[in-house]
Backbone bond lengths (Angstrom), bond angles and torsions (degrees), N, CA, C in turn:
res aa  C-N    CA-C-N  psi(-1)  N-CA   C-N-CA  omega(-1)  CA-C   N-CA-C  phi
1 X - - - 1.449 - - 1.532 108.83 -
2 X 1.354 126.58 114.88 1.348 134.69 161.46 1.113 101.79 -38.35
3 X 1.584 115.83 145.81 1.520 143.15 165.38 1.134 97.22 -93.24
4 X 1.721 101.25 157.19 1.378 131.30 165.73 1.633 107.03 -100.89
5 X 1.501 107.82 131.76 1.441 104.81 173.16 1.679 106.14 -112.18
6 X 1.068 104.21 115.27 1.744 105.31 163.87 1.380 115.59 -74.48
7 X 0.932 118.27 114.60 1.574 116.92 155.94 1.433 134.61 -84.62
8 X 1.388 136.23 70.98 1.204 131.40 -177.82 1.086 154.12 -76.71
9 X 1.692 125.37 122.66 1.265 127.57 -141.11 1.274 113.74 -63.62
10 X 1.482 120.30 100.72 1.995 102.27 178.63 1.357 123.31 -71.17
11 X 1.836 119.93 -6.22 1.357 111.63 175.84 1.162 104.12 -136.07
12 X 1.256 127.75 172.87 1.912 139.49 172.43 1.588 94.98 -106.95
13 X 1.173 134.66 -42.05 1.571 124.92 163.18 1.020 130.56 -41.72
14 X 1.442 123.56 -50.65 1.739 107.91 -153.15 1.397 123.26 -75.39
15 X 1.211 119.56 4.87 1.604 130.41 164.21 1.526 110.93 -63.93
16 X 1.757 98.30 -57.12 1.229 93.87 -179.76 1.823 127.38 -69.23
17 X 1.423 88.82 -38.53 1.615 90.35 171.07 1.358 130.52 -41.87
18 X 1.664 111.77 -30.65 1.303 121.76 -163.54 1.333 105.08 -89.84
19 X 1.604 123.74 -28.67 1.214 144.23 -178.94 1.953 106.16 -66.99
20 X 1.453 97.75 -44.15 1.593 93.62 -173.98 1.435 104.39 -75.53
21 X 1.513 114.84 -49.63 1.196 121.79 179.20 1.752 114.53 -47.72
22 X 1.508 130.99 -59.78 1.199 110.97 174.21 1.629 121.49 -64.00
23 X 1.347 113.27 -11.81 1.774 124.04 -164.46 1.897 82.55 -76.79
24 X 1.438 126.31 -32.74 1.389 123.68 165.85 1.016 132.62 -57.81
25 X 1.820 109.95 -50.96 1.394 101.27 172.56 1.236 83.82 126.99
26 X 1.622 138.64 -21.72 1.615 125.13 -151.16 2.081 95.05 -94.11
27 X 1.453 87.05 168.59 1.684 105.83 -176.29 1.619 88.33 -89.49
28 X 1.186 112.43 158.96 1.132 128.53 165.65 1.769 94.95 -47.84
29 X 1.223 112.64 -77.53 1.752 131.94 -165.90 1.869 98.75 -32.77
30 X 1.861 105.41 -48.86 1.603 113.86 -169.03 1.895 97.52 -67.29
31 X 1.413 124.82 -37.10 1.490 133.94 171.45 1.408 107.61 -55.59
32 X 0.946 124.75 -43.12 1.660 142.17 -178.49 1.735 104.68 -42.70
33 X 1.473 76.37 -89.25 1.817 98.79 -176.28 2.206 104.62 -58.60
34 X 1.309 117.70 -20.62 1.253 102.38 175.19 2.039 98.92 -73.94
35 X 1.161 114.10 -48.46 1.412 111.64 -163.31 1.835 95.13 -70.32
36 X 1.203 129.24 8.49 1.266 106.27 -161.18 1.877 77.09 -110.81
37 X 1.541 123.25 -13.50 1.326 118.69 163.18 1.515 126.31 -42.17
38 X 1.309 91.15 -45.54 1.274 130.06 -161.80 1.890 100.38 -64.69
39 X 1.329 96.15 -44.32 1.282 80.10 170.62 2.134 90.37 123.71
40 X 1.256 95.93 16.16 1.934 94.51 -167.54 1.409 75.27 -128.06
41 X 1.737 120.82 138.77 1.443 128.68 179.88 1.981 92.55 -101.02
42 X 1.444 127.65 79.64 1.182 114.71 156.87 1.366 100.89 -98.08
43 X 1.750 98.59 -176.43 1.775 109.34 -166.76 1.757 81.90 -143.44
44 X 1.177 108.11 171.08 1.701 119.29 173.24 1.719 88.16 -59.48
45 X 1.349 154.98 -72.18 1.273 142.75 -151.78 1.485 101.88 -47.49
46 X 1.324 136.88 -49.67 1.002 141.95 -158.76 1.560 107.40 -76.95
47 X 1.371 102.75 -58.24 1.940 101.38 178.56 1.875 107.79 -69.10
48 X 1.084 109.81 4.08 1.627 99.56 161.68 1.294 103.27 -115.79
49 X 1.241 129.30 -6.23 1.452 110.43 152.32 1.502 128.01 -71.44
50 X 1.509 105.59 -39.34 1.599 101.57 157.57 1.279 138.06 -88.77
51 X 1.092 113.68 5.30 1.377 120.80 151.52 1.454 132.01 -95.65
52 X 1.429 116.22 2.67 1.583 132.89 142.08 1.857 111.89 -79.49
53 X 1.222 101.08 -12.14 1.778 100.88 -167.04 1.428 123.53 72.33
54 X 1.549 112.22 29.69 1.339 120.03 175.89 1.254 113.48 -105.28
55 X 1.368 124.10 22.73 1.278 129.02 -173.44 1.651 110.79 -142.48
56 X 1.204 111.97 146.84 1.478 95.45 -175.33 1.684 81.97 -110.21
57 X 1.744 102.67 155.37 1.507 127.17 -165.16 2.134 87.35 -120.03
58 X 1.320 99.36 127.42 1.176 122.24 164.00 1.831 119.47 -63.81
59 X 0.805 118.80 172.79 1.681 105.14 177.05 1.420 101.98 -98.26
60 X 1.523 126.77 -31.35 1.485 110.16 173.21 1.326 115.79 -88.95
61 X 1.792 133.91 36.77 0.712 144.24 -152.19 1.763 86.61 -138.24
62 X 0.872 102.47 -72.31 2.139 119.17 166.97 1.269 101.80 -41.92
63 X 1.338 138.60 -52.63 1.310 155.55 173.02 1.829 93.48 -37.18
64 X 1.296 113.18 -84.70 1.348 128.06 175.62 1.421 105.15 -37.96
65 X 0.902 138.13 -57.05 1.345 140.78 -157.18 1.543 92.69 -66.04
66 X 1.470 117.83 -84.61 1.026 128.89 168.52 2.036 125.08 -19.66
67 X 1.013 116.08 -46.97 1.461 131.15 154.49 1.663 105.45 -37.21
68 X 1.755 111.39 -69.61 1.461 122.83 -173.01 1.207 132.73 -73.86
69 X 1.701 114.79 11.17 1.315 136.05 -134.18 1.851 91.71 -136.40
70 X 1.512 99.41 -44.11 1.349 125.26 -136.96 1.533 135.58 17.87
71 X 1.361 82.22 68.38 2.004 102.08 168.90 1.316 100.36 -118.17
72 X 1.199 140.05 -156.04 1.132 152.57 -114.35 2.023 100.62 -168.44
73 X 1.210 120.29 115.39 1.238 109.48 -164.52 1.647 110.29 -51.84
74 X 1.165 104.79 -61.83 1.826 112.71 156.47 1.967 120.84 1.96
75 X 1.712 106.68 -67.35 1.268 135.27 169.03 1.923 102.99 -52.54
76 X 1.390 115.03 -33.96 1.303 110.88 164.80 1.509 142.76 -73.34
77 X 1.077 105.58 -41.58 1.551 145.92 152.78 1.511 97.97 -37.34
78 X 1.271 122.65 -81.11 1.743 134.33 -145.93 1.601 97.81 -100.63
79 X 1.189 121.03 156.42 1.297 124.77 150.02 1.398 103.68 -179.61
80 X 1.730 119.96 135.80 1.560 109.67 -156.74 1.705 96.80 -88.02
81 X 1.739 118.24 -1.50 1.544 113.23 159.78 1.497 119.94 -51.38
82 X 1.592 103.45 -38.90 1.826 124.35 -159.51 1.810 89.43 -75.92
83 X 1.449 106.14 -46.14 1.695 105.87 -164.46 1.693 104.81 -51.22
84 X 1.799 115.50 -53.05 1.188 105.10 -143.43 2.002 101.39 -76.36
85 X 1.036 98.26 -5.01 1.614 96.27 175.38 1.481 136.24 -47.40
């Protein structure tokens, strides 16, 4: 009997993150080293894990993002693209 695999979403961000981030222009790697300004040590492995949603994102982590992004952590969270999925 075939299995069912659940895949479960660990964040509500990383759609959007990935969305602002290419709507910028930056590499994952150039996103990296800005959030690691910030004071959050990610690497490109890590921001494509949360931007697949295999990673769960901390709130002072969203915070950072949001800073390097410059939206509004809120604007990360929501997006009525993310809803209709």
């Amino acid at each position: 009997m075939p299995r069912k695999i659940v895949i479960e979403t660990k964040n509500l961000c990383g759609q959007r993150i990935r969305d602002e981030r290419v709507g910028q222009g930056l590499t994952q790697t150039q996103f990296a080293a800005r959030m690691e300004l910030q004071g959050v040590l990610w690497d490109q492995k890590i921001v494509s894990r949360v931007e697949l949603q295999l990673r769960a994102v901390m709130d002072y982590e969203l915070e950072a993002a949001a800073n390097v992004l410059g939206v509004s952590p809120n604007q990360l969270l929501y997006c009525e693209k993310c809803e209709k999925r």
